[in-house]
N, C-alpha and C positions, 0 to 999 in steps of 0.2 A: 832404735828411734823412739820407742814409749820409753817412757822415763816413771811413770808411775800412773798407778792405779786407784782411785777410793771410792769407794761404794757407801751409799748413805740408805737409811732405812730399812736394814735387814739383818735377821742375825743369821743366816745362813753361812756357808761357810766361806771366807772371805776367798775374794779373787785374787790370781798370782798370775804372774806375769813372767814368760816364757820369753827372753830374749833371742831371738833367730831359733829358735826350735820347733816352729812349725813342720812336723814332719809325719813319716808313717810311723803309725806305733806308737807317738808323743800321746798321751794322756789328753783327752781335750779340755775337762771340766774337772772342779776343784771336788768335789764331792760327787763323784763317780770312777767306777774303771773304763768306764770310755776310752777310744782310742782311735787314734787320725787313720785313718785308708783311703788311699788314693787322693794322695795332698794334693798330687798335680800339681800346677805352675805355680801354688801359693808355697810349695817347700822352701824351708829353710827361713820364710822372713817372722818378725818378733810376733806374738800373741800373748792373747789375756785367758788365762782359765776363769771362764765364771761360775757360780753354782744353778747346775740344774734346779736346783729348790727355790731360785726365785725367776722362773720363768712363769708364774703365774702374780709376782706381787708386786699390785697396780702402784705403789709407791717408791722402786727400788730406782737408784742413780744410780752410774758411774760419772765418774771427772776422770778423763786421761789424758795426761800430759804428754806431749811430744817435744821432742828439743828441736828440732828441725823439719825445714816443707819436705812435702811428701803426699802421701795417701791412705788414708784412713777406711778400714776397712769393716763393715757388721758381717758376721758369717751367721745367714737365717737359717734355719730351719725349712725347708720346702713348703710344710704343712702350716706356718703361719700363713693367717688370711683367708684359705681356704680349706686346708685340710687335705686337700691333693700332693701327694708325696712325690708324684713322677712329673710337677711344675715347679716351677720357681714360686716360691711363697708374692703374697700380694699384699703391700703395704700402702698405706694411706687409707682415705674413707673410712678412720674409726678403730684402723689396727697400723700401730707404730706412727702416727703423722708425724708425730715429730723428728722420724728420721727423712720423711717425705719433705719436710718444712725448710730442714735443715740443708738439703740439697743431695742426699744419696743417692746413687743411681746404682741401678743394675747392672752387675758386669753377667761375663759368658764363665766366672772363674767359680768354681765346686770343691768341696772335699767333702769327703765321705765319710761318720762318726759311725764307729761300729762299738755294738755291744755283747761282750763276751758272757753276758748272761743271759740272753735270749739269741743269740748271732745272728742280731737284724743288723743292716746299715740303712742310717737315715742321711738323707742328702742335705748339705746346708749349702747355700747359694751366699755367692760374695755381694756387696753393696757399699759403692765406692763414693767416696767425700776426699775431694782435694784441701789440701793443706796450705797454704802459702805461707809458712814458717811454725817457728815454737809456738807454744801458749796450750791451753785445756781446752776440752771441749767435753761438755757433759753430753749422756748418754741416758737417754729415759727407758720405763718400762716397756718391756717384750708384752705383760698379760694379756697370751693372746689363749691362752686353755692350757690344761694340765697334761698335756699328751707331748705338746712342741719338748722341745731342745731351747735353752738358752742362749740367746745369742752372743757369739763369738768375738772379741774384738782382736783387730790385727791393721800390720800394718808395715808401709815400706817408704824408707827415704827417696825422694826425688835424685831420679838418676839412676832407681834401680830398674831394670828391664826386666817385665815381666811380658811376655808372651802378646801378643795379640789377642783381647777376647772377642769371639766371636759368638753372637746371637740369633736365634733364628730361622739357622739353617736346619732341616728337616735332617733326620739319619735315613732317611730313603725317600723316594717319590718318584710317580708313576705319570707319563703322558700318553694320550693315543697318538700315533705318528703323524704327524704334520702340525701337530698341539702348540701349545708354547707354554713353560713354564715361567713361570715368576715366584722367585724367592725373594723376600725383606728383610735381609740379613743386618744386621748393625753391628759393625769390626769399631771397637776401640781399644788405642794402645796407652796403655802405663807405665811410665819409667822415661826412658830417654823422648828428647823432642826430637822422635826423627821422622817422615813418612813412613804412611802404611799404606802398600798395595795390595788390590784383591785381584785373584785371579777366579 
């Protein structure tokens, strides 16, 4: 589905573009040994290697072209915005608006960048933009500190079915008996038009 790549303002090392090779073990970033764990539902669709080295420079574009609708994806960093690794990173108010501006939203979809030099994994969270056919769409500066991970570009034709993401939901929680709990969970699905049930 991406068709091409260009990056303006940086000599860092240029970005490549990984068609259908999002996967475990795939390398994520052009100038690093990074590498994908625990792709989850985002396996197997196209991606951008970008360079770590410009995740701090307030100047750097991307233009990527896509030949067909679909869905355009940022894979963040957790710690953009706030610096908290174990939430989904916080955009707008001064860091990234412009993907805020643009129309991004938050999915429930994750993958995991591990690094065999120190054997941390940092979490990058997906951030999803509908396509309604071909054309480019430029992509502005991550600078959000020298600690994040550069953000990821990726991306799936309309018609691919990805998974249900699911938002929200807590990984445990506790009531006293006769309680009532209330969860705000937010299920959106990507790929085919078809309903989604919650149980």
């Amino acid at each position: 589905m991406i068709t091409e790549v260009v990056r303006y303002s940086s000599t860092a090392t240029a970005p490549i573009l990984v068609n259908g090779g999002l996967a475990n073990g795939a390398l994520t970033h052009a100038d690093r040994s990074f590498v994908f764990v625990d792709a989850n539902d985002l396996d197997g669709i196209d991606y951008v290697r970008t360079a770590v080295d410009d995740k701090n420079n307030v100047n750097v574009e991307h233009d990527v072209t896509v030949d067909k609708a679909g869905t355009l994806f940022l894979l963040i960093d957790n710690r953009v915005g706030d610096g908290i690794a174990t939430d989904p990173p916080t955009i707008g108010s001064g860091i990234m608006d412009w993907a805020d501006t643009a129309g991004f939203v938050q999915t429930g979809y994750t993958v995991g960048v591990f690094n065999p030099g120190d054997s941390s994994t940092v979490t990058m969270t997906a951030f999803a933009l509908d396509l309604a056919g071909a054309g480019m769409t430029t992509l502005y500066p991550q600078a959000d500190g020298t600690s994040r991970l550069t953000y990821l570009i990726a991306a799936i034709p309309a018609g691919w079915n990805l998974p249900p993401s699911v938002m929200g939901v807590p990984a445990s929680a506790q009531v006293e008996p006769g309680g009532t709990l209330e969860i705000d969970a937010t299920i959106t699905d990507y790929g085919e038009d078809t309903s989604t049930t919650v149980l």
